[in-house]
MARBAKE-622961 format. One record per residue (C-alpha): x negated, y negated, z negated; residue number from 0. Coordinates in steps of 0.001 Angstrom, whole numbers. Layout:
BEGIN
X / Y / Z / num
X / Y / Z / NUM $
...
//
This chain:
BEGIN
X / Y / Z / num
-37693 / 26345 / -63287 / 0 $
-40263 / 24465 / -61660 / 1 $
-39889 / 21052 / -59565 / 2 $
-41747 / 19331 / -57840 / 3 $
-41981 / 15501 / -55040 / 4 $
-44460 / 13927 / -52587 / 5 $
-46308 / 10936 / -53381 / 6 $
-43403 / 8753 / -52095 / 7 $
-40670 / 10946 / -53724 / 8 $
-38602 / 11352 / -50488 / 9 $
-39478 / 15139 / -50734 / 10 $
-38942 / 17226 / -53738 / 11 $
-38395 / 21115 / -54308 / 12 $
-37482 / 23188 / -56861 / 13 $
-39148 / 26737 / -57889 / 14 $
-37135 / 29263 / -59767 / 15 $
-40144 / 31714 / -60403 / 16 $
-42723 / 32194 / -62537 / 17 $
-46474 / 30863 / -61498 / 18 $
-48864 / 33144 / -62909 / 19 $
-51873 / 32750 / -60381 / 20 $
-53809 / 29562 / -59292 / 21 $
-57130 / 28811 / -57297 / 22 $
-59186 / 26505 / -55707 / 23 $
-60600 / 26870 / -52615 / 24 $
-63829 / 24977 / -51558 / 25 $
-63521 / 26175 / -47689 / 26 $
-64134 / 23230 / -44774 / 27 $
-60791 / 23468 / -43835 / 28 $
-59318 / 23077 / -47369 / 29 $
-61388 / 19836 / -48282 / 30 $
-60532 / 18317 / -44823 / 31 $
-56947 / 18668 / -45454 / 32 $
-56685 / 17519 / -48978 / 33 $
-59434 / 14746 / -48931 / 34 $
-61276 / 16620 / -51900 / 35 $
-63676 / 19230 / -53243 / 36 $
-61451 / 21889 / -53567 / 37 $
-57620 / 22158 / -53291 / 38 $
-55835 / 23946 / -55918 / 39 $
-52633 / 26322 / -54337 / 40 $
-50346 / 28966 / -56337 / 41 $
-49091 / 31750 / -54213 / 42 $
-44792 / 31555 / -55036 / 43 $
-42293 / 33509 / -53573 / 44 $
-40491 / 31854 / -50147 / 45 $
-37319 / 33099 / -51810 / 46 $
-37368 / 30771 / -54717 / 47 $
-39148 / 27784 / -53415 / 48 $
-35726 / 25118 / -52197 / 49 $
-36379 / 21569 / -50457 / 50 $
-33564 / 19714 / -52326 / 51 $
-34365 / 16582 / -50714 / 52 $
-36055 / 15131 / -47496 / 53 $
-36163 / 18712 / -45603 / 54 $
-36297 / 16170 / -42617 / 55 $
-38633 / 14456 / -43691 / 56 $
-41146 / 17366 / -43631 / 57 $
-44200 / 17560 / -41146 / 58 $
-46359 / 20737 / -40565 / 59 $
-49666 / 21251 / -38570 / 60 $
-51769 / 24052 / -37479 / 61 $
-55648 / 23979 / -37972 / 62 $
-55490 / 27965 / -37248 / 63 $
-53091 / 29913 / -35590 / 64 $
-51125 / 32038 / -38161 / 65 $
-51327 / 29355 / -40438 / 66 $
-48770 / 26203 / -40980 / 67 $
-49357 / 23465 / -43391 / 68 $
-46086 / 21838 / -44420 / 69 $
-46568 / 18202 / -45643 / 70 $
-44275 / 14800 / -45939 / 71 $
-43940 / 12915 / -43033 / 72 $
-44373 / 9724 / -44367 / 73 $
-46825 / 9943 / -47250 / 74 $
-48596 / 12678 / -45935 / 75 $
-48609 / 14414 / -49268 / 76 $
-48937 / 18099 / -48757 / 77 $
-46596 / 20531 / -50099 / 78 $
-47334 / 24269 / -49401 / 79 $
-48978 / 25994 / -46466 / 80 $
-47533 / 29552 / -45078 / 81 $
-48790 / 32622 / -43120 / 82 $
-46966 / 33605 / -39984 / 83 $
-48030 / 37652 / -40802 / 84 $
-47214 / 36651 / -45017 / 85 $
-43586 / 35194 / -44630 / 86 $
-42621 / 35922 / -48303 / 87 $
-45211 / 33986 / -49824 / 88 $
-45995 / 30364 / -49931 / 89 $
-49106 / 28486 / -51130 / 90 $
-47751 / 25717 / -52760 / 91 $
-50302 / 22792 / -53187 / 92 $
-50090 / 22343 / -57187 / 93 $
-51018 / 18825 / -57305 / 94 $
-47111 / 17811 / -56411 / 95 $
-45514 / 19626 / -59323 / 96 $
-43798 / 17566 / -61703 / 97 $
-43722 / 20613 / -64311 / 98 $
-46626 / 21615 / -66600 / 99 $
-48044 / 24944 / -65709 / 100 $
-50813 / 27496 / -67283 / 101 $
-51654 / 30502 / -64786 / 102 $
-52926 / 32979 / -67140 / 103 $
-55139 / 34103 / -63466 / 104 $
-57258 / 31542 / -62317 / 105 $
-60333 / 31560 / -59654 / 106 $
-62692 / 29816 / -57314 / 107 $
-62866 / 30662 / -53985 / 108 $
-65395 / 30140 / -51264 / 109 $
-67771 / 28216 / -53657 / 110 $
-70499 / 28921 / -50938 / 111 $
-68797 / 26306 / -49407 / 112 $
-68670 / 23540 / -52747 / 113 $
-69687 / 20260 / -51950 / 114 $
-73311 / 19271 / -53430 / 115 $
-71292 / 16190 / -54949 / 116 $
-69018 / 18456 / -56924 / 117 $
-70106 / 20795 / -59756 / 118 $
-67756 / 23626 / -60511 / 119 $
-67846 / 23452 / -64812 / 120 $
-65300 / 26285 / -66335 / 121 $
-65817 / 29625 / -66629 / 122 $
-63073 / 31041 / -64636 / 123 $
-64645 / 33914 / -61641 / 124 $
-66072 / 32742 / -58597 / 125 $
-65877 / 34135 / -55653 / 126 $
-67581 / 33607 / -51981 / 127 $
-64461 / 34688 / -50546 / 128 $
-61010 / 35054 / -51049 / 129 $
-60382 / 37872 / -53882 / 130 $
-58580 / 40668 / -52908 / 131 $
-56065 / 41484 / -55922 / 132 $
//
């Protein structure tokens, strides 16, 4: 079990999965929302992700169509973003869990797009676009 809170801890979730894959994605639209190089998101089943508190608290926008970013309302922390056409899967924004994790799959994505500030250093792949496995 997996749990996880906002920066102002009037959100928090739990996960009752395993999370076995994460990445970091260097696209525009990535580093806008998160403020950063890269953000770093684990796909998790919609099933077992629960809001246990501050469900009304919770926010979402749209930068593209099919695609909602959840976030808190008040610290603007972002939680997990979801696909219209991908309803069973969530992209939960790793940075808010309170539990340790160690995908044994890990990745870069769209590194065409890394930031000439930021210098990837690991050895995990790299990809110029989203991996298709």
């Amino acid at each position: 079990m997996h749990g996880g809170s906002c920066l102002c801890s009037e959100v928090s979730y739990t996960y009752a999965g395993d999370i076995e894959e994460l990445s970091r994605c260097y696209c525009a639209q990535c580093q806008k929302a998160q403020g950063g190089a890269f953000v770093a998101v684990a796909p998790i089943e919609a099933e077992l992700f629960k809001v246990v508190k501050g469900k009304d608290k919770l926010s979402e926008y749209r930068a593209s169509p099919n695609k909602r970013r959840v976030f808190c309302g008040i610290c603007a922390s972002p939680l997990y973003s979801a696909r219209d056409d991908l309803p069973s899967i969530l992209r939960l924004r790793v940075g808010t869990l309170d539990s340790h994790i160690n995908p044994a799959r890990q990745y870069h994505a769209f590194i065409s797009s890394t930031p000439s500030w930021y210098v990837i250093n690991d050895e995990f792949p790299r990809y110029d676009k989203k991996p298709n496995h």
